[in-house]
Phi, psi and omega in degrees: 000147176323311211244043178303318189303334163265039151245020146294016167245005199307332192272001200247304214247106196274132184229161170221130161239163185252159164189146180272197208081337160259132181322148193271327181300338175292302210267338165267322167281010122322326202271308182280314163322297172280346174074190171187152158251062172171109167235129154293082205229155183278170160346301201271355178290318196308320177300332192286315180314295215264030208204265196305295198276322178066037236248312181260144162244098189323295173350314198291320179336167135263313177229157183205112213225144152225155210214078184242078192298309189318301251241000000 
């Protein structure tokens, strides 16, 4: 898997990724169910969460980094 690098944190640290292509209502009940401290998401999903879905509320973040190096 992509994040191999947390998993000596795997049993302290939760990660969830968004990406789009995946139904987006699957990925917020999941999101809701499990909670997650690390979320992974591409660009236009992230965007769908904070726009559409109101699913993250930046306020709450402690850090929040984006990254669209490709463009």
């Amino acid at each position: 898997m992509f994040y191999t690098f947390l998993e000596p944190l795997n049993s302290s640290i939760s990660l969830v990724l968004f990406v789009g292509g995946n139904n987006i209502q699957d990925d917020v009940d999941r999101f809701i169910k499990n909670g997650s401290h690390i979320m992974i998401g591409t660009p236009g999903r992230v965007q769908d969460l904070l726009n559409r879905v109101g699913l993250v509320n930046t306020r709450e973040l402690d850090i929040l980094v984006l990254d669209e190096a490709d463009r």
